[in-house]
MARDREN-998391 format. One record per residue: x, y, z of N, C-alpha, C, O in turn. Coordinates in pm, whole numbers, padded with zeros to 5 digits, always signed. Example, Ala and Ser with C-alpha at 12.3 -4.5 7.8 and 13.67 -1.06 7.14 Angstrom:
// residues 2
+01319-00569+00780+01230-00450+00780+01320-00330+00780+01424-00332+00846+01285-00225+00708+01367-00106+00714+01290+00003+00787+01341+00114+00804
//
This chain:
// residues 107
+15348-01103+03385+15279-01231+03386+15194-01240+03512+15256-01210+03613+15063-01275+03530+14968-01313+03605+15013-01501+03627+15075-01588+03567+14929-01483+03759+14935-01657+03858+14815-01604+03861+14773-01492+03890+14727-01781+03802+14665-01795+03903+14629-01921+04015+14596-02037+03989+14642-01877+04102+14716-01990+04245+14560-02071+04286+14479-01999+04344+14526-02184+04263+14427-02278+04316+14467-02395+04352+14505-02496+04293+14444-02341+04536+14513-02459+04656+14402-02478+04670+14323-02385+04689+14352-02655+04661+14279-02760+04691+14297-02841+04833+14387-02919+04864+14223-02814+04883+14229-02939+05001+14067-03072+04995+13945-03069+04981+14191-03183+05019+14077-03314+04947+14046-03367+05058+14141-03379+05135+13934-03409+05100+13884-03547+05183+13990-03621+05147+14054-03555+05066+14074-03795+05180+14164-03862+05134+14024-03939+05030+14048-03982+04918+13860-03946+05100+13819-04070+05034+13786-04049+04881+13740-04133+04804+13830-03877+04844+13802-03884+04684+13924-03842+04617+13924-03769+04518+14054-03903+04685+14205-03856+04633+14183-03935+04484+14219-03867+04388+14142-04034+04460+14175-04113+04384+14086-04067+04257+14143-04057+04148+13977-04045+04266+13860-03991+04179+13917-03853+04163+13952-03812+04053+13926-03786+04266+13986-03683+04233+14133-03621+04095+14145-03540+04003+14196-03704+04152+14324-03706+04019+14271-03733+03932+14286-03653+03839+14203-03826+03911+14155-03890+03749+14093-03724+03683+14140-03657+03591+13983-03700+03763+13931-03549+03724+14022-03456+03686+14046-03423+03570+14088-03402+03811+14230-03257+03789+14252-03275+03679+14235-03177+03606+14295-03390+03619+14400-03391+03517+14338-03337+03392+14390-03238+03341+14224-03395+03332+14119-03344+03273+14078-03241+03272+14067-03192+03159+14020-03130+03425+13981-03032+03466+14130-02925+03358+14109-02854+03259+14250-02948+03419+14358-02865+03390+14393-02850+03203+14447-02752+03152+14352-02955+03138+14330-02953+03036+14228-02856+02937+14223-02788+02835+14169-02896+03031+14009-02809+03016+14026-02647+03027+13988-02570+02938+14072-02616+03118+14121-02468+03152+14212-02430+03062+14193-02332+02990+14338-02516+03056+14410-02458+02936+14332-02458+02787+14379-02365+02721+14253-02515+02729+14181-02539+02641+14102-02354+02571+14060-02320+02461+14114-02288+02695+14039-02189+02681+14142-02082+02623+14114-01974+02571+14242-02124+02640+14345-02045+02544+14409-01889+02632+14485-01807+02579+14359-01883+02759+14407-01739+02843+14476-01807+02922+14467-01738+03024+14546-01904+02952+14693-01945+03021+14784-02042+02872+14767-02110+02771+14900-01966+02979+15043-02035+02857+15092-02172+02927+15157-02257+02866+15050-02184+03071+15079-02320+03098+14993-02345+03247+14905-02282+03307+15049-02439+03264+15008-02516+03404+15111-02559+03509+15185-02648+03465+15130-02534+03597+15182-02639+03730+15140-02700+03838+15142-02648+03949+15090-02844+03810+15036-02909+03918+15143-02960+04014+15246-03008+03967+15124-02952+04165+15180-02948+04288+15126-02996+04355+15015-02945+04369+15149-03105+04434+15124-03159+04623+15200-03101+04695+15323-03105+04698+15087-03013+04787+15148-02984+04902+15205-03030+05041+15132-03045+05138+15337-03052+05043+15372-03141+05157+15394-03144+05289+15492-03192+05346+15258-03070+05359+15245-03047+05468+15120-03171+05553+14999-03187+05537+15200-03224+05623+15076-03321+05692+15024-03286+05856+15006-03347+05962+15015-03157+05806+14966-03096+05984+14788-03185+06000+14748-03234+06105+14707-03185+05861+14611-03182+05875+14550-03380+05831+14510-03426+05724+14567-03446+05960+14578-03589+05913+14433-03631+05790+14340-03553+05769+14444-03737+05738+14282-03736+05627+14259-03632+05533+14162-03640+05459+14333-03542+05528+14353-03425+05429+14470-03427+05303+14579-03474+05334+14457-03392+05203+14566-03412+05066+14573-03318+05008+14500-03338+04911+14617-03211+04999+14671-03078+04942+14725-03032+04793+14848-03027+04788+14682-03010+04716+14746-02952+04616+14737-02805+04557+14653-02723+04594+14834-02780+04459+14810-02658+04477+14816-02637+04298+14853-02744+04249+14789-02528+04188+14795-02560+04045+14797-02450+04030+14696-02389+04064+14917-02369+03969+14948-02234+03938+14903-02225+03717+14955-02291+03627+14811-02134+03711+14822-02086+03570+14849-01965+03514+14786-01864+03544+14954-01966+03420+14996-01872+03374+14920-01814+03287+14866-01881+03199+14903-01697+03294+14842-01592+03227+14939-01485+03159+15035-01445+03226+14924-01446+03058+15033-01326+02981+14972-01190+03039+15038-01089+03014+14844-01171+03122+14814-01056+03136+14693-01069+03190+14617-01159+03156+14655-00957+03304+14572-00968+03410+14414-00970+03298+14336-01064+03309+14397-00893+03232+14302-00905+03108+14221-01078+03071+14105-01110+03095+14338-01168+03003+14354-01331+03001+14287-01363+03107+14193-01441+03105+14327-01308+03205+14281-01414+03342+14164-01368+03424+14100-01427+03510+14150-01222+03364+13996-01186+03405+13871-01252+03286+13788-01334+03324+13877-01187+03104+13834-01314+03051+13804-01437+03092+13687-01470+03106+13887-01506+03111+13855-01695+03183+13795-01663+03285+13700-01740+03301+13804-01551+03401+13747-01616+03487+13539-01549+03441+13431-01595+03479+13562-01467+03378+13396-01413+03350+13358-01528+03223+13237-01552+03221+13427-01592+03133+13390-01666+03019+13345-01773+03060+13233-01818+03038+13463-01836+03146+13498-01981+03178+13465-02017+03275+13373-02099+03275+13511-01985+03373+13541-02049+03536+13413-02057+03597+13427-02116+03704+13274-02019+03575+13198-02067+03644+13110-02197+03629+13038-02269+03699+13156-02186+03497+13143-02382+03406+13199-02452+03493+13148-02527+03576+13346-02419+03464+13449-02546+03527+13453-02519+03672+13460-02622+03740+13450-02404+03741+13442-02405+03862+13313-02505+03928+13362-02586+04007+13169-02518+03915+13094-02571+03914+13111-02736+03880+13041-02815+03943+13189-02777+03795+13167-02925+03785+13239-03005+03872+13224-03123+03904+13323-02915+03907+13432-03016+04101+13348-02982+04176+13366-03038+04284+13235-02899+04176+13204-02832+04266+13019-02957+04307+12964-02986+04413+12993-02987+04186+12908-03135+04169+12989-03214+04213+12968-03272+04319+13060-03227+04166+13135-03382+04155+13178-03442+04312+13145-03551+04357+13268-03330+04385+13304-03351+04498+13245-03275+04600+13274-03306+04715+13163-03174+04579+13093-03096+04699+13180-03077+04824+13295-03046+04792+13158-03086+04961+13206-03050+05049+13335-03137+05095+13399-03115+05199+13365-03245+04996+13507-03291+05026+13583-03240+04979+13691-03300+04978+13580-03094+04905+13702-03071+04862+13672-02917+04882+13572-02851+04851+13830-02869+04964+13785-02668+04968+13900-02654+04857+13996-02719+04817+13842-02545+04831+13958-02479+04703+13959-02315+04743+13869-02240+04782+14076-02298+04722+14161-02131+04759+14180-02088+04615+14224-02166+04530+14136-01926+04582+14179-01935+04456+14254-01791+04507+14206-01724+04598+14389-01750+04430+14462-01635+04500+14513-01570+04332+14502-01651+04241+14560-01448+04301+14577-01367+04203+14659-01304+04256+14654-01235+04358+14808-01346+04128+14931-01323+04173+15007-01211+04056+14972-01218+03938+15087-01132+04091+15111-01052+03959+15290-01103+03966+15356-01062+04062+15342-01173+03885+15490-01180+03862+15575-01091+03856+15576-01033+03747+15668-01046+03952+15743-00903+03937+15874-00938+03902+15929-00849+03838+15963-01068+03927+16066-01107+03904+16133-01206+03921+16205-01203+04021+16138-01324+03837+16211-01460+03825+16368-01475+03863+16454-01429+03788+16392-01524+03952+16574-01575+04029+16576-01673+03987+16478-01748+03984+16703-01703+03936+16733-01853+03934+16916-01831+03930+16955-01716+03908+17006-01926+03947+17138-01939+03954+17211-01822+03897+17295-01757+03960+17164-01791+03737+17242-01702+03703+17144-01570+03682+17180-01507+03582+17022-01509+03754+17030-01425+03773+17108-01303+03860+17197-01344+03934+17087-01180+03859+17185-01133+03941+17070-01011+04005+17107-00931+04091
//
């Protein structure tokens, strides 16, 4: 399984406009059919005061999926936060390959 990891950092003055969008945006991405899900996250670090952090992991079944979206898709949707909020908002995008899930009763 492929991540792909997009940490957002917001101005606070478009937190609010902002969510209304993500939520939509993440829809939108899944819509394209090369992720099996989504996880939206706030990051809870306040080193950086006036700043709001999130972070939105998508699952991909295979590095293939997530190269597709990003040559099909992502320069659509990358581009319309990229109008919308311009320099109030930086975005990190990182490419993760899943090697192995822990949880209680793994061993």
């Amino acid at each position: 399984m492929i991540i792909y990891n997009v940490t957002i950092n917001l101005d606070s003055s478009i937190h609010k406009n902002w969510l209304e969008w993500i939520n939509n945006h993440i829809r939108n991405v899944l819509s394209t059919g090369k992720f099996t899900k989504a996880v939206f996250t706030r990051i809870l670090d306040e080193r950086n005061i006036g700043e709001i952090s999130y972070s939105i992991q998508y699952f991909a079944k295979s590095k293939l999926d997530l190269e597709e979206y990003i040559q099909k898709y992502s320069g659509f949707l990358k581009s319309d936060g990229e109008n919308r909020f311009g320099n109030k908002m930086l975005v990190f995008r990182t490419k993760l390959e899943l090697i192995k899930e822990y949880n209680l009763k793994s061993t």
